[in-house]
Backbone as numpy.savetxt, mean C-alpha at the origin, in Angstrom:
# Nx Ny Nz CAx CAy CAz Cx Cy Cz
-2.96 13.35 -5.02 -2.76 11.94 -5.23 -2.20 11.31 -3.96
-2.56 9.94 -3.66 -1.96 9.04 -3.04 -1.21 8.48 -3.09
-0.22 7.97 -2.56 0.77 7.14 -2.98 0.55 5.51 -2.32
0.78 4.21 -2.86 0.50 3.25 -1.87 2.22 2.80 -2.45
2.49 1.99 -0.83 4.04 1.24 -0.87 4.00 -0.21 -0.30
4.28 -0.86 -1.11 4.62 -1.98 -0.88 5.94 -2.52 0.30
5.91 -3.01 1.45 6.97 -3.37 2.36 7.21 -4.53 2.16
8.15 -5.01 1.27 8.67 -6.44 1.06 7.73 -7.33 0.47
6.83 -7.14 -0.47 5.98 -8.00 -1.19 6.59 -8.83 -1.08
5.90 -10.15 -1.10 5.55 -11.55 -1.52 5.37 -12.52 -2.29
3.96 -12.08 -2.56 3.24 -12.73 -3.58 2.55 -12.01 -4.69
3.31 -12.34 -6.32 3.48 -11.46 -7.18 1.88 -11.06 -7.69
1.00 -12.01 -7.75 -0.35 -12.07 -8.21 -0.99 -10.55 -7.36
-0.43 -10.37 -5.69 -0.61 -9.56 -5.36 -0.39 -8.10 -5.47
0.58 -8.01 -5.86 1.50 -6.89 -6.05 1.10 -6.54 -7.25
0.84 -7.31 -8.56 0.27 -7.50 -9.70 -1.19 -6.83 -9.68
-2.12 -7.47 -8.80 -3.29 -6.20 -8.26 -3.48 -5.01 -8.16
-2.57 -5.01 -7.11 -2.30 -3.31 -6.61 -1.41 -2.32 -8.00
-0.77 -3.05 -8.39 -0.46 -2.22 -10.01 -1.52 -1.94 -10.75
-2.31 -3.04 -11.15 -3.61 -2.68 -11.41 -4.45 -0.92 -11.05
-4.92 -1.31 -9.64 -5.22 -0.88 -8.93 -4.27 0.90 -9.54
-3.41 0.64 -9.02 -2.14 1.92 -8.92 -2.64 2.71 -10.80
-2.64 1.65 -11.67 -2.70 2.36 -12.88 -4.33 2.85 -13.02
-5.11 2.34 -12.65 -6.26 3.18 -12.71 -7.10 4.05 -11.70
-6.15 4.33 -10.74 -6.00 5.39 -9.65 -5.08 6.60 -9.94
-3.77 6.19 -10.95 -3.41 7.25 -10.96 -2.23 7.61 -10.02
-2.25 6.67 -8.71 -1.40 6.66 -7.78 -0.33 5.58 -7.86
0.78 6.56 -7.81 1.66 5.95 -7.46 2.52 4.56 -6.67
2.69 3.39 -7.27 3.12 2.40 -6.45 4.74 2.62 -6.20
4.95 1.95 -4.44 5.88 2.21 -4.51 6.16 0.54 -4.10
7.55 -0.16 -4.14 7.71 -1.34 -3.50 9.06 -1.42 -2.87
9.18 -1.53 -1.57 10.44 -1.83 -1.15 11.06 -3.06 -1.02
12.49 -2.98 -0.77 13.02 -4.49 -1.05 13.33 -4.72 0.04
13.54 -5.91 0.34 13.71 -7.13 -0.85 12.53 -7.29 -1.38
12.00 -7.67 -2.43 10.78 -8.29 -2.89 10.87 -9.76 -3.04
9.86 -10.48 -2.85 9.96 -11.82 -2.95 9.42 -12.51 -4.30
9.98 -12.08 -5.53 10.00 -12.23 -6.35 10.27 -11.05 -7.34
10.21 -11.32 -8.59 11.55 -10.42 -9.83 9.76 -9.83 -10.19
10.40 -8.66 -10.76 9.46 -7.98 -11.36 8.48 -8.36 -13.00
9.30 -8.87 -13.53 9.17 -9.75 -14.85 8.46 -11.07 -14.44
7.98 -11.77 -13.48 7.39 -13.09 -13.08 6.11 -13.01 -13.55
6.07 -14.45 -14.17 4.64 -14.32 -15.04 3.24 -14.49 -14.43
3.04 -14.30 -13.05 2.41 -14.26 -12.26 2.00 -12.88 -12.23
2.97 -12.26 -11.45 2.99 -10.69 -11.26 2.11 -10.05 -12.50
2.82 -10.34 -13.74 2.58 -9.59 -15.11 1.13 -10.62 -15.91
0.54 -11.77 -15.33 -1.03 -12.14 -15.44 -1.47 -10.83 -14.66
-1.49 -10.95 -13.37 -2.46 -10.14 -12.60 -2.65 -8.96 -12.72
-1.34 -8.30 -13.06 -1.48 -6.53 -13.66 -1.70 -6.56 -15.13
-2.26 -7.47 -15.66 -2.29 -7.70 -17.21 -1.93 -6.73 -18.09
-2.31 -5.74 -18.51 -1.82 -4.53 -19.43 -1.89 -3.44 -18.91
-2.05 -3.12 -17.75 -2.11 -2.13 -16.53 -0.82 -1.87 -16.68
-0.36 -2.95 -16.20 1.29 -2.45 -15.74 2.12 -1.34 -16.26
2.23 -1.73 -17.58 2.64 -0.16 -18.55 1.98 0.90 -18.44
0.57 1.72 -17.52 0.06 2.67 -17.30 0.57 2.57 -15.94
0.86 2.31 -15.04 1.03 2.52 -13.44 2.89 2.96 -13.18
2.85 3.84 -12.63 4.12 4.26 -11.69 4.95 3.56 -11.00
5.82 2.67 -11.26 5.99 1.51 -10.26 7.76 2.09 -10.15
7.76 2.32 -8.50 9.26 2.95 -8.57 9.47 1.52 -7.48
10.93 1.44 -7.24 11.52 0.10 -6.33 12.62 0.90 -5.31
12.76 0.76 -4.37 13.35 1.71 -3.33 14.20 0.53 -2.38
15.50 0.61 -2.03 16.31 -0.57 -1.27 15.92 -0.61 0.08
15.36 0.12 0.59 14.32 0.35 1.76 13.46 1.56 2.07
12.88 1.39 3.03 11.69 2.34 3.75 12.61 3.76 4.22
13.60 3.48 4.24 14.48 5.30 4.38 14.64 6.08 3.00
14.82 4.92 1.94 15.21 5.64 0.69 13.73 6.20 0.23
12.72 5.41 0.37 11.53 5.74 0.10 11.11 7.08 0.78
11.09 7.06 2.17 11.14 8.50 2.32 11.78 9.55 2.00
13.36 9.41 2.08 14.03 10.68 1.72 13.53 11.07 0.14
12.66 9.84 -0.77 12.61 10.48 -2.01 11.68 10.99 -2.43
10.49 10.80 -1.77 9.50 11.79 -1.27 9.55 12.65 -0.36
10.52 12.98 -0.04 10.78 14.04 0.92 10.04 14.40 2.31
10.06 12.88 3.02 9.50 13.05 4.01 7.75 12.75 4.07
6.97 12.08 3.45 6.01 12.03 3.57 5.15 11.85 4.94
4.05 12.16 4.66 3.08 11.34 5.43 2.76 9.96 5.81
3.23 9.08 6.53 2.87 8.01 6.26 2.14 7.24 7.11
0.93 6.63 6.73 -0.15 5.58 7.17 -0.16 4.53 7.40
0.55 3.49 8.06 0.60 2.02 8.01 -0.84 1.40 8.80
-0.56 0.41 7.87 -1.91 -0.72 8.00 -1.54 -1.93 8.38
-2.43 -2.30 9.27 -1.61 -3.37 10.02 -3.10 -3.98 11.15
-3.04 -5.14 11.15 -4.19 -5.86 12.47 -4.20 -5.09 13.98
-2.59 -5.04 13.86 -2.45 -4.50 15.49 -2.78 -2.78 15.42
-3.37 -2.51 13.90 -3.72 -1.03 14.97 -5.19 -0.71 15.29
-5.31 0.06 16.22 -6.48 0.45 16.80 -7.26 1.77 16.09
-7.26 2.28 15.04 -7.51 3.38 14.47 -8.26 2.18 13.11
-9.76 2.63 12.94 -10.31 2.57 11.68 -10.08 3.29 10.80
-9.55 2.71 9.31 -9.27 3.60 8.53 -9.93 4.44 7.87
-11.01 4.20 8.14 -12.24 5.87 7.52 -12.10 6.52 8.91
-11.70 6.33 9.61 -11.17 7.49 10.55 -10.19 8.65 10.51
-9.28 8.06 9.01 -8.13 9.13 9.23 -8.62 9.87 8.11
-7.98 10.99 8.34 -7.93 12.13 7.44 -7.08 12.63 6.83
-6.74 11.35 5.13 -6.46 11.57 3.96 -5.74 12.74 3.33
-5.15 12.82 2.89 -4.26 14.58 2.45 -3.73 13.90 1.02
-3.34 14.94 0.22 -2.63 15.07 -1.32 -1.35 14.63 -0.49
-0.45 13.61 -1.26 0.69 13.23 -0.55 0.82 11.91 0.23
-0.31 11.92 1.08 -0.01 10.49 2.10 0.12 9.43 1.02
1.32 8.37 2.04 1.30 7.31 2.06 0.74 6.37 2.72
0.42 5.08 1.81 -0.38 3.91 2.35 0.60 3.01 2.78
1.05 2.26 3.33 2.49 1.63 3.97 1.51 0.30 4.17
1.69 -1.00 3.25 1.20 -2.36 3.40 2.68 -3.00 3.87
2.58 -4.12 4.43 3.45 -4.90 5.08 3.09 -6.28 3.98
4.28 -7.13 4.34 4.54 -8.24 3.72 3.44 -9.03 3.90
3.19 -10.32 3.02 1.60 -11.04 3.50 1.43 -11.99 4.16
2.68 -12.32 4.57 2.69 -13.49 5.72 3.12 -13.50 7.13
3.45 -12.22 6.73 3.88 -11.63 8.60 3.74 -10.30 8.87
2.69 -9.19 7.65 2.61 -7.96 8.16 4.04 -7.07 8.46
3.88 -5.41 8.88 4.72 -4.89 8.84 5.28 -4.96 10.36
6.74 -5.28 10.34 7.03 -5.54 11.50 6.84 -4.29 12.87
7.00 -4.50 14.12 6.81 -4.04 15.18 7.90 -2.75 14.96
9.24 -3.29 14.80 9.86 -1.58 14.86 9.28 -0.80 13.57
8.89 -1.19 12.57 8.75 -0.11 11.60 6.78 0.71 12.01
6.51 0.21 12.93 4.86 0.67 13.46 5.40 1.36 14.59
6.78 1.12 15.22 7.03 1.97 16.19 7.31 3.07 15.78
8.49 2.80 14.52 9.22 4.19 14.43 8.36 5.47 13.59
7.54 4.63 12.80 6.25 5.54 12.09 5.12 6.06 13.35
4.68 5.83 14.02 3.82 6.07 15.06 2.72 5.29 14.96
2.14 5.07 16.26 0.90 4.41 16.45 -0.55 5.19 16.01
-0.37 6.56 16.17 -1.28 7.29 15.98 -1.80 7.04 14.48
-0.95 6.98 13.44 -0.93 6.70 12.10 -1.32 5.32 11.83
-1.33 3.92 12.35 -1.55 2.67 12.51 -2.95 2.64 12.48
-3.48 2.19 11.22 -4.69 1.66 11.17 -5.31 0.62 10.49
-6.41 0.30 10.59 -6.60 -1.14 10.66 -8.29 -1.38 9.78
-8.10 -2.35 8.65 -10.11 -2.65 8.74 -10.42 -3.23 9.20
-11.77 -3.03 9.75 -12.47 -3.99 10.85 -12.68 -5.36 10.40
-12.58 -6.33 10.79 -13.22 -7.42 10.63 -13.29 -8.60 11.96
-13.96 -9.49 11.86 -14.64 -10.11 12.44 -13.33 -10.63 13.91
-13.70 -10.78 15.07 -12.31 -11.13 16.01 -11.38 -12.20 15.47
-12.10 -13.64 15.03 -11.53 -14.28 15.06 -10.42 -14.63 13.65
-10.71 -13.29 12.82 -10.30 -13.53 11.22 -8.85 -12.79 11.40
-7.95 -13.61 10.87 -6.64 -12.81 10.74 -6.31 -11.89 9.87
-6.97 -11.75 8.86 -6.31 -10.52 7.47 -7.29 -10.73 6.29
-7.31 -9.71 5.66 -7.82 -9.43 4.48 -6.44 -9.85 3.28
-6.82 -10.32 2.36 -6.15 -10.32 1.65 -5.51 -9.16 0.94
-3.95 -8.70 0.61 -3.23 -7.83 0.90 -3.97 -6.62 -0.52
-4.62 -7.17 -1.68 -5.03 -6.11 -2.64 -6.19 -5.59 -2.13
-7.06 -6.23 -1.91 -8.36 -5.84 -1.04 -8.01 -4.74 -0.41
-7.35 -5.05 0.53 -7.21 -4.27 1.75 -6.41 -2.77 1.24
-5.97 -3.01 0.05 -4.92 -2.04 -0.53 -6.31 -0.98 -1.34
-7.03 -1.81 -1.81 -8.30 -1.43 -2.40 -9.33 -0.35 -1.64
-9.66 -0.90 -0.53 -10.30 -0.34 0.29 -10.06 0.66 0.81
-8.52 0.90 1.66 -7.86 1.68 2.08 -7.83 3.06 1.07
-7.10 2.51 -0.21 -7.12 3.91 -1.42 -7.92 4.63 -2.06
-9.39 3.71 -2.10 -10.50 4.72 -2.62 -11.00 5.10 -1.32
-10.84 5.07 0.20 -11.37 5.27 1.42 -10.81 7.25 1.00
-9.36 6.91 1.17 -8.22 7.94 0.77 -8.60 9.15 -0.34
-9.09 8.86 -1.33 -9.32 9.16 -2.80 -10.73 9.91 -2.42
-11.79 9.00 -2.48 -13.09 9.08 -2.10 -12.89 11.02 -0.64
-12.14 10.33 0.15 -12.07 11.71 0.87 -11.51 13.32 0.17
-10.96 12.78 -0.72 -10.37 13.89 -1.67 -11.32 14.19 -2.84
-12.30 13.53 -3.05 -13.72 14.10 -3.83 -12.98 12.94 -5.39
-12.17 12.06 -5.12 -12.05 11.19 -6.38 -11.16 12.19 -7.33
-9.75 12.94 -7.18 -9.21 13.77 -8.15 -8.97 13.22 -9.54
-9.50 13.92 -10.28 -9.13 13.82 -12.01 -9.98 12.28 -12.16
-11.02 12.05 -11.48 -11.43 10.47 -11.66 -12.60 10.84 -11.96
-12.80 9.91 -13.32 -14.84 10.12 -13.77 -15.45 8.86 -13.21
C-alpha cells in the first residue's frame, strides 16, 4: 500500500476528494497541520460523501510526527519545481505521496530537506501553473498502485 499526506490542506472539497480517493484505494490518508479548515466542514464531508467512514484518515501536528510514525518512510514530494516525471519513479509498498498546500505548494525547505532526487512533477503545458490538488493526487496514486500490479484491487 501507499500512503498519500496531505501538507497543510486548504480547501476542504479537496481534501474531501482525496478521502474519497484514499477509501477506495485502500491507502492511507495522512494530513498535516495546520489544516485550513475543521474536519467536520460541510464541504469537506459533501465531497468525501460516504467514503469518509471507509478511508484511514490519521492528523499529525507536523511532517516530523508523520514520519517518526511511520517509522521513517519513503517519501515522494510533488511539486512544479521538480524535474523528475512521476511515472519515472519507482513506487515501493510503503512510499509516501507528500502534496503541498494549494495555493502555495510545498515549501522550498521541506523539498530541500526531503531531497530533490525524490521531487516530482506532472507534465503539463509551460505556461499552466498546477493541476488541481485531487487530480494530481489521483494520478500520482494509481501511477504508484498501477506499478504494484493494483494490490487487493478488482
Amino acid at each position: 500500500m501507499l500512503h498519500v499526506a496531505l501538507y497543510e490542506p486548504e480547501i476542504p472539497p479537496n481534501t474531501g476528494n482525496i478521502m474519497r480517493l484514499c477509501a477506495n484505494t485502500s491507502c492511507p490518508l495522512h494530513l498535516i497541520k495546520p489544516l485550513g479548515f475543521s474536519l467536520e466542514d460541510k464541504q469537506l464531508r459533501r465531497a468525501g460523501l460516504d467514503y469518509r467512514e471507509f478511508a484511514h484518515v490519521q492528523t499529525h501536528d507536523s511532517l516530523d510526527a508523520l514520519i517518526q510514525t511511520l517509522h521513517r518512510p519513503r517519501i515522494w514530494t510533488l511539486s512544479t519545481r521538480g524535474t523528475r516525471n512521476y511515472t519515472d519513479a519507482d513506487f515501493q509498498k510503503g512510499d509516501v505521496l507528500l502534496f503541498g498546500p494549494e495555493t502555495r505548494g510545498l515549501p522550498a525547505t521541506v523539498l530541500d530537506e526531503l531531497g530533490v532526487h525524490r521531487c516530482l512533477r506532472v507534465p503539463m503545458y509551460p505556461d499552466s501553473r498546477s493541476l488541481n490538488l485531487s487530480n494530481a493526487a489521483a494520478l500520482v496514486l494509481y501511477e504508484g498502485l498501477r506499478q504494484q500490479g493494483f494490490p487487493g484491487m478488482a
